[in-house]
Structures are given as C-alpha cells and as structure tokens.
C-alpha positions as CSV (number, residue, x, y, z in Angstrom):
1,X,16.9,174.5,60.9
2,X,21.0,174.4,60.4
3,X,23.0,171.8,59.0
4,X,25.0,172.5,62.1
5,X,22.1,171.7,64.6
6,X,20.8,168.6,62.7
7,X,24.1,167.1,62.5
8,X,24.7,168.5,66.4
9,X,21.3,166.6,67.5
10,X,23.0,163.1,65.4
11,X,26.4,163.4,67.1
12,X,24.5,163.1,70.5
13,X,22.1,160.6,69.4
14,X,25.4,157.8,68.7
15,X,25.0,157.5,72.6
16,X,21.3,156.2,72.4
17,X,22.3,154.0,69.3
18,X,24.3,152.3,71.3
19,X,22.8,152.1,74.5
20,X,19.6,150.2,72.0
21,X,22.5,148.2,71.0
22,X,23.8,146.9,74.3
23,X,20.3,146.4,75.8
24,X,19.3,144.2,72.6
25,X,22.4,142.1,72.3
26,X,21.7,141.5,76.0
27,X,18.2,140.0,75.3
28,X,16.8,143.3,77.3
29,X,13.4,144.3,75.6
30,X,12.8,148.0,75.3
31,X,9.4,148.5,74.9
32,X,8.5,152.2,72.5
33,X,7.4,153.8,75.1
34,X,10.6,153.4,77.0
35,X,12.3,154.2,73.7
36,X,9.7,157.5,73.9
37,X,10.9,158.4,77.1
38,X,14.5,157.9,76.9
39,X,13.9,160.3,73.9
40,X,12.0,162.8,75.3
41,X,14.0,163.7,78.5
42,X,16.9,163.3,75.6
43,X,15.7,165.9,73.8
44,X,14.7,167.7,77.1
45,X,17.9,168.1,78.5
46,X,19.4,169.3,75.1
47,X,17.0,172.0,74.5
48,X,16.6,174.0,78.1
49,X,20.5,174.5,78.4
50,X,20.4,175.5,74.5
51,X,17.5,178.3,76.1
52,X,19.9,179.4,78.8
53,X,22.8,179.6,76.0
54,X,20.5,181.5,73.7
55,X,19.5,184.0,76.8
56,X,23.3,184.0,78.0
57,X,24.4,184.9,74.7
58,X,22.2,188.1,74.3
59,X,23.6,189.6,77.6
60,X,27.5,188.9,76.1
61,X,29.4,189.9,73.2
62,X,28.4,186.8,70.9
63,X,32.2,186.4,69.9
64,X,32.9,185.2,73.3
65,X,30.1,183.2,73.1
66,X,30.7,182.0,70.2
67,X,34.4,181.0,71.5
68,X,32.6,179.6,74.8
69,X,30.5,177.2,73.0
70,X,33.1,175.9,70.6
71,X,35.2,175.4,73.6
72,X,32.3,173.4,75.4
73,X,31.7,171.3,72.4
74,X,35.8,170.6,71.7
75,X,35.8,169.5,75.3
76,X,32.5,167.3,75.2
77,X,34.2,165.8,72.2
78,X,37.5,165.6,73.9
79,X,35.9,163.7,77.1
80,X,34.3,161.2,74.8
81,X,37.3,160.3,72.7
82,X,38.9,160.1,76.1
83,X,36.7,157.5,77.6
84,X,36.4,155.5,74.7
85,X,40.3,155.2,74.6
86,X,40.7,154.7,78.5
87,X,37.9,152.7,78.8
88,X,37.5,150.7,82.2
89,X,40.3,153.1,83.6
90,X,37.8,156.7,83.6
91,X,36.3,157.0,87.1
92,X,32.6,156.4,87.3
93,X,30.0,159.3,87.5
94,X,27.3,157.5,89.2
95,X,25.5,157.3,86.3
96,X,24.2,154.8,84.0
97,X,25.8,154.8,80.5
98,X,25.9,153.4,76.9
99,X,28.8,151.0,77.8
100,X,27.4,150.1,81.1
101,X,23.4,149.8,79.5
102,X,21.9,146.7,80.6
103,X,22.5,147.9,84.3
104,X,19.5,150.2,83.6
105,X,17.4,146.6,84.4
106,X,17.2,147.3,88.0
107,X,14.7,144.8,88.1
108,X,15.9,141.8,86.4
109,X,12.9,141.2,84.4
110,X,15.0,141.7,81.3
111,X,12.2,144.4,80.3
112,X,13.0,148.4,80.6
113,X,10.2,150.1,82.7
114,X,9.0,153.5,82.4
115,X,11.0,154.0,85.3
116,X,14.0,152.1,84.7
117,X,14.1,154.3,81.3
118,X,13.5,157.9,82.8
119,X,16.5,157.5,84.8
120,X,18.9,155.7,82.4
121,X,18.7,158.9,80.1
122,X,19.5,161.1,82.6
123,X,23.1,159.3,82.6
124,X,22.9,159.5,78.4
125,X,21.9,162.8,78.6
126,X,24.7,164.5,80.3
127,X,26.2,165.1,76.9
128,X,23.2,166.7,75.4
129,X,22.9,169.2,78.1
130,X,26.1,170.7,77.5
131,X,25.4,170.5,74.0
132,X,22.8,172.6,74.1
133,X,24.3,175.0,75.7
134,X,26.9,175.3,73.1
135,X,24.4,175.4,70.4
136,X,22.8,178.3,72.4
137,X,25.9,180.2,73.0
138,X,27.5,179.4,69.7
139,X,23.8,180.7,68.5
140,X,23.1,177.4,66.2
141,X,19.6,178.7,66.0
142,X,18.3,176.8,68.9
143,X,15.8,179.3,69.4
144,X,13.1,177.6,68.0
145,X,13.0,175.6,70.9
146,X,9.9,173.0,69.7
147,X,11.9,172.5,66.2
148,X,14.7,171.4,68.2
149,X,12.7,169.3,70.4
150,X,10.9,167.7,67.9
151,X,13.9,166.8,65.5
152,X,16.1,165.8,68.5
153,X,13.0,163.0,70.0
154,X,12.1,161.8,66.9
155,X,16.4,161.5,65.9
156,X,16.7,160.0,69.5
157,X,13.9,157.6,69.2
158,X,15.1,156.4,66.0
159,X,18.6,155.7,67.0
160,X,17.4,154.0,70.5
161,X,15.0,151.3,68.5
162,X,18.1,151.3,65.7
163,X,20.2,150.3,67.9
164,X,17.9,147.9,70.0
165,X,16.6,146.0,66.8
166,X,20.2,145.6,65.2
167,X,21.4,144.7,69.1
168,X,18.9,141.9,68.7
169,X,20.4,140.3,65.9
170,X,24.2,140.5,66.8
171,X,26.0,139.9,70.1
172,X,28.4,142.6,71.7
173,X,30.5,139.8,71.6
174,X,31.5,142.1,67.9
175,X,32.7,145.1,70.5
176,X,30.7,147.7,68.5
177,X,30.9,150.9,70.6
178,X,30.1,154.2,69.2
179,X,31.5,156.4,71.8
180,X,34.9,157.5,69.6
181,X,32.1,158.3,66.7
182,X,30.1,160.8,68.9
183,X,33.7,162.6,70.6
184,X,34.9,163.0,67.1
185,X,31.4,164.2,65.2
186,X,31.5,167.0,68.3
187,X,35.3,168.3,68.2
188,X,34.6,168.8,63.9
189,X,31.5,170.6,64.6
190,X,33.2,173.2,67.4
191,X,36.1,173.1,64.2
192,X,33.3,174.4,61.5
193,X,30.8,176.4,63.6
C-alpha cells in the first residue's frame, strides 16, 4: 500500500476525529458499534468511487487522469479550508457534519444508535467519496480494494473513538476543529501525487 493512500485515508479520517470529539464533549455516548459503522460506510464510500476512478482511468489517457484527480483532491482540499474559514456563513448541504455532530442524536437519548450513526456518516463521508475517486483516477493503487477498506475502517474507527474519548475529557468550549487540518493534508497531497 502507498505512502500516498495511507496518508490520503488519514486526511479524511480528521473529519471522524472530530465529529468523536464534538459528540464526547457534548456528553453523547458512542457506543463501538456505532463507531463500527460510522467506519464502515466510511470506508465504503471511499473505496467504490476509488473502483469507478480505477475503471475510468483505464478507458483514458492516465495523464488526464492523473490531472483530473489532483484537481478533485486540490478542490476537496480547497472546499474544506473554505468552510473552516467561513464558518456559519457556507450554506448548508442537508447533511449532518463534524461541526454540527451532536445533531446526529435525533433521539435525545444522548446515546448514538445504529441508526442515528449509519446516517450521520453519510454527511462525513461526502469527502471520502470524492477522494476515492481521486485516488482511482490519480491511480494511488486503490485497486486492492479490501486493503483499502480494511486500512481506511480500522483508521476511521480509531480516529472516531480518538476523538470521542479525548471529547470526553475536554469541553468544545477549547474550539478544537480539525476541518483546516484535513483541507490542507488534501491540497499537499494533489501537490506531491
């Protein structure tokens, strides 16, 4: 497996980090089978778009491929620098993010369901699915499709029960927010692939 890939599979685990963060400063217990699932479909939706890039990529010349995914991930990065900087003032997609975590709590129960979990990471995972498909186009060797999936749960599951357990101990009164991190990790990688 790449350097490129591991520290691709990181940059978009910073998200998870600190959605674990806001749900455990918020007293919002995220039992590890959430955790698991929040990982999997993680790891999910980063791996089938790197397929399509991988099966895109063998029907066009790979330097525009290359170019396209460098482009995807400079713009990924680009976005997230951009709502971390604008914050409160970047229109809402809908979805359930990092900043806006303890949301996912439909419930109230202060306890993350199975439920509640599968569709907050479809919200987190917005920016591993176009990830992937850089890493397929860019051809980051994300053909080994179960190598990536394994490294990019077990990463995500680390970094959601990280960031959960350390969101225990602190408040967010501290403003810890990792979303500049992640936007900057993915504009150096499209720089060095």
């Amino acid at each position: 497996m790449n350097t490129a890939l591991a520290v691709m599979v990181l940059a978009v685990s910073f998200d998870s980090a600190a959605a674990g963060l806001a749900m455990g400063s918020g007293g919002i217990r995220i039992p590890p089978v959430s955790a698991a699932v929040i990982s999997a479909l993680g790891a999910f939706f980063l791996c089938i778009p790197s397929v399509f890039g991988e099966l895109i990529s063998a029907a066009v010349d790979p330097y525009i491929c290359s170019c396209a995914g460098k482009i995807l991930l400079a713009i990924l990065g680009i976005w997230d620098l951009y709502r971390y900087f604008r914050k409160g003032r970047v229109k809402s997609t809908g979805f359930i993010d990092e900043e806006h975590a303890e949301l996912a709590d439909t419930n109230k129960d202060r306890r993350l369901s199975l439920a509640e979990a599968a569709v907050f990471s479809v919200g987190l995972s917005a920016d591993s699915a176009v990830t992937g498909l850089s890493a397929g186009l860019s051809g980051m060797g994300a053909a080994s499709g179960a190598v990536l999936f394994f490294m990019a749960f077990v990463i995500g599951f680390a970094a959601v029960e990280a960031g959960y357990l350390t969101g225990k101990h602190i408040s967010l009164k501290m403003g810890i927010n990792t979303g500049w991190l992640s936007g900057a990790v993915l504009i150096l990688l499209a720089a060095l692939i």
